[in-house]
PANUGU-836665 format. One line per 2 residues: number of its first residue (from 1); for each residue x, y, z of C-alpha. Coordinates in pm, whole numbers, plus 50000, padded with zeros to 5 digits. Example, Ala and Ser with C-alpha at 12.3 -4.5 7.8 and 13.67 -1.06 7.14 Angstrom:
! residues 2
1 = 51230 49550 50780 | 51367 49894 50714
END
This chain:
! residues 363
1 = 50025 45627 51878 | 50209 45309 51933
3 = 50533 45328 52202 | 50850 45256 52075
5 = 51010 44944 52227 | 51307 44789 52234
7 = 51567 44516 52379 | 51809 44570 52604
9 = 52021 44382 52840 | 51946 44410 53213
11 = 52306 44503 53346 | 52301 44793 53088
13 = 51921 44969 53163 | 51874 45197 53465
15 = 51489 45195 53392 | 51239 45013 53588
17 = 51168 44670 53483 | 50920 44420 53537
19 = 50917 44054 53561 | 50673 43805 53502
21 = 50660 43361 53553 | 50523 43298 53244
23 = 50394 42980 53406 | 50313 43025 53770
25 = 50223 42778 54024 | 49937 42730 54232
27 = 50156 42805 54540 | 50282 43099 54398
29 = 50101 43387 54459 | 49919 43566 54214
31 = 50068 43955 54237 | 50437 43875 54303
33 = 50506 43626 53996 | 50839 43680 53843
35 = 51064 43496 53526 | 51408 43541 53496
37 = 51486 43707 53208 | 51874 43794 53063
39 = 51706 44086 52852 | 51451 44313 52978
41 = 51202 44553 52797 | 51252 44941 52785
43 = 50957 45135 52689 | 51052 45477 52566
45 = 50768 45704 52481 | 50756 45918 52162
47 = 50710 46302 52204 | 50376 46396 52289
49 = 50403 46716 52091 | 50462 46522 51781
51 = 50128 46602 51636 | 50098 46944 51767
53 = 50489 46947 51573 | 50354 46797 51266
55 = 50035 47052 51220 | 50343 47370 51252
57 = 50511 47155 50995 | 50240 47143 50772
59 = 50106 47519 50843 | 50487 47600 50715
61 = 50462 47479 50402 | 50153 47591 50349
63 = 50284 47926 50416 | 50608 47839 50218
65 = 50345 47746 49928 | 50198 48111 49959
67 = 50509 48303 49966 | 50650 48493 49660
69 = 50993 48601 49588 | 50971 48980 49534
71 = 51239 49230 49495 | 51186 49625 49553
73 = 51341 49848 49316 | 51425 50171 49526
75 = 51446 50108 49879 | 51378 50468 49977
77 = 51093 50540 50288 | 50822 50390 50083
79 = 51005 50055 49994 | 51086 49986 50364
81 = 50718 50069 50473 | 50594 49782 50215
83 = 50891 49567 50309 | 50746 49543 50703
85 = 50461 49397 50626 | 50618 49191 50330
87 = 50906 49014 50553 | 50600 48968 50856
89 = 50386 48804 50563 | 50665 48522 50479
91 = 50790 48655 50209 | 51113 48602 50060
93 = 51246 48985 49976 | 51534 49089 49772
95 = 51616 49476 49745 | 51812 49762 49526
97 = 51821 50135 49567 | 52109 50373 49443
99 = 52176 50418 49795 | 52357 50185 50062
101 = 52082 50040 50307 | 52271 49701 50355
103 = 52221 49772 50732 | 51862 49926 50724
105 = 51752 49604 50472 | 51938 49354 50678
107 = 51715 49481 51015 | 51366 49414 50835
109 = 51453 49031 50681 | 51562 49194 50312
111 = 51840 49079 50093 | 52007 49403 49951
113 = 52178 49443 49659 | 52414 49705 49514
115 = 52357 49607 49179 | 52045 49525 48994
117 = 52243 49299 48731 | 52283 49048 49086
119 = 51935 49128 49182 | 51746 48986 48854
121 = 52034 48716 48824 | 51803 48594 49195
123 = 51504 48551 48941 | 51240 48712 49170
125 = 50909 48593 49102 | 50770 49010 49128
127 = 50946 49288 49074 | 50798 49630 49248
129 = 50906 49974 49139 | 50895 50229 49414
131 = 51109 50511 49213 | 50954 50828 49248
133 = 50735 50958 48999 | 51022 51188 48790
135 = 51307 50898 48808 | 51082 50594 48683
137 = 51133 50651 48306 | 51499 50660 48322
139 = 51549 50383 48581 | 51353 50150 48385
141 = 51572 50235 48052 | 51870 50138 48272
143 = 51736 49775 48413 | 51853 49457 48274
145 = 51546 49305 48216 | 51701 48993 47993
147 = 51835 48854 48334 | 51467 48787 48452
149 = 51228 48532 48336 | 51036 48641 48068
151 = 50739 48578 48251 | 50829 48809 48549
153 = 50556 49024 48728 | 50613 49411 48708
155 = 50442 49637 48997 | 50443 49957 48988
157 = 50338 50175 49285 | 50346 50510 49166
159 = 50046 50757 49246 | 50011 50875 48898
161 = 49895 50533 48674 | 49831 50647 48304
163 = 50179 50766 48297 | 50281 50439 48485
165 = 50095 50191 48263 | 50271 50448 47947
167 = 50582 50365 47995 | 50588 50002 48116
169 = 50424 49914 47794 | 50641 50109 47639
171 = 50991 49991 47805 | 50869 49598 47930
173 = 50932 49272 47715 | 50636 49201 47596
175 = 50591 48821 47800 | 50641 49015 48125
177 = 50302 49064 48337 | 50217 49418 48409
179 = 49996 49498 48753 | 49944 49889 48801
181 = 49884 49976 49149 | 49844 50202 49411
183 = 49771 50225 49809 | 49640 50499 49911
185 = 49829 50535 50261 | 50183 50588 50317
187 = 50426 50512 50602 | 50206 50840 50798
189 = 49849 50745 50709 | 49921 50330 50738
191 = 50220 50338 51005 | 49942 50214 51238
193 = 49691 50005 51074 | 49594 49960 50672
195 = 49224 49829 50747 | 48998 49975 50537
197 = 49252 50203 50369 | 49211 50186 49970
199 = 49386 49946 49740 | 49368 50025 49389
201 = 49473 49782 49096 | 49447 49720 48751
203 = 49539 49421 48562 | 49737 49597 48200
205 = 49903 49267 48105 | 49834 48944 48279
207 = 49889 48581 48114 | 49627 48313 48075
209 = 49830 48059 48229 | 49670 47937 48571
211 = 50056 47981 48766 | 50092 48318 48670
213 = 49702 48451 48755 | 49765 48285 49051
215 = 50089 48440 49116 | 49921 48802 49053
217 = 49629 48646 49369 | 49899 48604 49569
219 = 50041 48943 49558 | 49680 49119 49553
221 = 49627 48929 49868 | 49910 49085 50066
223 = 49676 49332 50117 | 49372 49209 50152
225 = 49547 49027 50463 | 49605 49358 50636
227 = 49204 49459 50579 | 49292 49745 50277
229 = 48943 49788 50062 | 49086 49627 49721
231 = 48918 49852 49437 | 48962 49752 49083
233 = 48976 50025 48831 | 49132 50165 48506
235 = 49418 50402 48501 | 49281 50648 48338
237 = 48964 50611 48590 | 49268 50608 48936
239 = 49369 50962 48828 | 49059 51151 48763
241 = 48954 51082 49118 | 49305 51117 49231
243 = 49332 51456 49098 | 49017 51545 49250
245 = 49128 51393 49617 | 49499 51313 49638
247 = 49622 51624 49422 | 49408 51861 49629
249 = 49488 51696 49933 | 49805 51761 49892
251 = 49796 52112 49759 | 49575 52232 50056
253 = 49793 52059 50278 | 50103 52288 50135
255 = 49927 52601 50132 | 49837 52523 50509
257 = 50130 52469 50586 | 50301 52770 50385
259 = 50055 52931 50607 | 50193 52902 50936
261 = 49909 52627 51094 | 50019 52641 51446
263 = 49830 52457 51753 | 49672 52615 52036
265 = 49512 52605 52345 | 49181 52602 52225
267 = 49154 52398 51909 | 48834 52295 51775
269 = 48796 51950 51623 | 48829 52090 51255
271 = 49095 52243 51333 | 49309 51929 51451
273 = 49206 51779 51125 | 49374 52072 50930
275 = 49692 52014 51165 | 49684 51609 51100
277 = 49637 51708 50700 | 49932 51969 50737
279 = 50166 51661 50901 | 50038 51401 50652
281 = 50118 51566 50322 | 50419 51776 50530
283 = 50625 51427 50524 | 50595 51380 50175
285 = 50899 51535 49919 | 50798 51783 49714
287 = 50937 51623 49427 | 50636 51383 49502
289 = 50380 51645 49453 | 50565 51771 49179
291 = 50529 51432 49001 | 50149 51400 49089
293 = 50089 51810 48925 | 50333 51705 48611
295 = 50204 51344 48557 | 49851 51377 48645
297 = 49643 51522 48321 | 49365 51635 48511
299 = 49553 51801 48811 | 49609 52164 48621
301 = 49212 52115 48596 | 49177 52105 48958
303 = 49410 52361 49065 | 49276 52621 48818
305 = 48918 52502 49001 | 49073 52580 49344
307 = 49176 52878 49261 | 48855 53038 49119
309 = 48675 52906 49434 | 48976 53131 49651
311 = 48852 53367 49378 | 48485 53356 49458
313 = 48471 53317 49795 | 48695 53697 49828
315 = 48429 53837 49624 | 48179 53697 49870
317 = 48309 53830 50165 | 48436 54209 49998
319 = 48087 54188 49831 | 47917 54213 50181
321 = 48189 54439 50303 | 48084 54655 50004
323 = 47726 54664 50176 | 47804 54754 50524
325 = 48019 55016 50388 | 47720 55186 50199
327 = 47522 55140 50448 | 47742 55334 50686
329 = 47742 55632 50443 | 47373 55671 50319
331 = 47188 55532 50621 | 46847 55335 50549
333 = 46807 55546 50189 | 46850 55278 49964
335 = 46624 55046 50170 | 46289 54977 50000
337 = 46489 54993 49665 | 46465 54716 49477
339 = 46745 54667 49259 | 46749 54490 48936
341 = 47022 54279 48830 | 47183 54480 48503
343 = 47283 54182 48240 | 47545 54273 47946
345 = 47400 54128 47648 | 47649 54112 47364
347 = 47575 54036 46985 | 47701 53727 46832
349 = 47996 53970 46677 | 48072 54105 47023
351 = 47902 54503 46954 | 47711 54629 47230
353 = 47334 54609 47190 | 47186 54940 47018
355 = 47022 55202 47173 | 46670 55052 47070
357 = 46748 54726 47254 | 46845 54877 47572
359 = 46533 55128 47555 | 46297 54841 47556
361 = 46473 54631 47789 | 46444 54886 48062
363 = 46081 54944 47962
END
């Protein structure tokens, strides 16, 4: 890069000059020629971080470029936990919950607001509900939606998504983009790392306009940043296999824990992963599993299936217990005996099969 020169007088420079005869003579020797100047030159060199300045300049608007303007609707333990790796990300993050966390918002980089009416008057580019399950309906019946733009993209990142995708359909303007979602970590299960932790989306209502797809990119790849395992999928298909591992998750983890699961001395490995399930689902309100029972039309399913396993397994165990039993009383008499199984056969009316039937069976 070229230095940066300029005139000064001599009387007025304290840096070193140097002066040269333009025309020397022969007697003059060759290494000590000097011209008398009135003005001398100053060489001042330019920053030599310049270009290492310029490429932070340009990897800032790049990043500036990237970032959205996204405002969390319920700023509760879950909203915070996104809102860490939000504000580290770059982005801009505006905030509203029922209850005062100026201080807690200010701390992680987030703009809080007590009203929502100032919030949407911000125009943030996403909007992210993280209500709980049971309050969603009624907060989103109390938002001012005509202060956003009408093309405004609505999150939702409730663990029960028919329901979710239900009523935003059902309570949305129609030009607002709808993204159902849900990671499947919390602030316990991610507070450490979210790589390879699940990500699970689906697209309800996206525009064909390339700024808003892109827009709904951008957000999808806040996670895919921190190494989550983005899975696509319907609603309906997130809660089948939610009520088959995050509703009995959960309901094992209560029962445990309505147990008494204590530590000791001598636990075994499986029994540290029952005390790390216990403390997982332990931190979660039970308003939460609550919502994913109520919401969730394949949870009474499970739990009916849980409980006629508890079922079986009794009659397992008092079914041997039976045996050693008889065995105590009668000795090895029954040994040798083979016994038959004894099937009830009923008639398509319900009767008991006649005397004939039975005669002939045990023939």
């Amino acid at each position: 890069m070229l230095p940066l020169i300029s005139t000064v007088p001599q009387t007025l420079s304290p840096s070193l000059s140097f002066h040269f005869h333009p025309f020397p003579s022969s007697s003059t020797p060759s290494l000590s020629l000097h011209i008398p100047l009135k003005n001398t030159l100053r060489i001042r060199s330019i920053d030599a971080a310049q270009p290492y300045d310029y490429e932070s300049h340009l990897r800032t608007q790049h990043l500036k470029s990237q970032s959205l303007k996204i405002a969390i609707l319920g700023f509760g333990n879950f909203g915070q936990f996104l809102s860490k790796t939000l504000s580290r990300q770059g982005h801009t993050l505006l905030a509203y919950s029922r209850s005062d966390y100026t201080d807690i918002a200010k701390n992680l980089g987030v703009t809080f607001y007590s009203n929502p009416h100032d919030l949407f008057e911000s125009h943030p580019e996403v909007v992210i509900l993280c209500t709980s399950i049971l309050s969603t309906e009624k907060v989103l019946q109390t938002l001012p939606f005509q202060r956003l733009k009408r093309s405004t993209l609505i999150v939702d990142v409730l663990s029960v998504k028919e329901f979710a995708k239900n009523i935003l359909l059902k309570y949305l303007p129609v030009e607002f983009d709808i993204l159902c979602t849900h990671p499947m970590f919390g602030p316990e299960s991610g507070k450490i790392s979210w790589v390879g932790l699940p990500f699970v989306y689906d697209k309800v209502r996206i525009g064909n306009e390339e700024d808003r797809i892109t827009r709904v990119e951008r957000f999808l790849d806040v996670f895919a940043k921190e190494g989550c395992r983005m899975v696509e999928m319907t609603c309906a298909e997130h809660d089948r296999y939610a009520a088959g591992s995050q509703f009995v998750t959960h309901t094992m983890g209560r029962v445990l824990e309505r147990f008494g699961l204590d530590s000791s001395p001598i636990n075994t490995k499986g029994y540290d992963t029952l005390l790390d399930l216990v403390e997982n689902t332990g931190g979660d309100s039970f308003e939460l599993y609550y919502g994913l029972f109520m919401y969730n039309k394949n949870a009474m399913e499970q739990l009916e299936r849980l409980d006629m396993a508890f079922e079986a397994i009794k009659k397992e165990l008092f079914g041997k217990l039976h045996h050693v039993y008889r065995k105590q009383l009668f000795g090895n008499a029954d040994e040798g005996a083979e016994e038959r199984p004894k099937v009830q056969k009923l008639l398509h009316n319900g009767a008991p099969p006649s005397d004939d039937v039975v005669k002939q069976e045990t023939s």
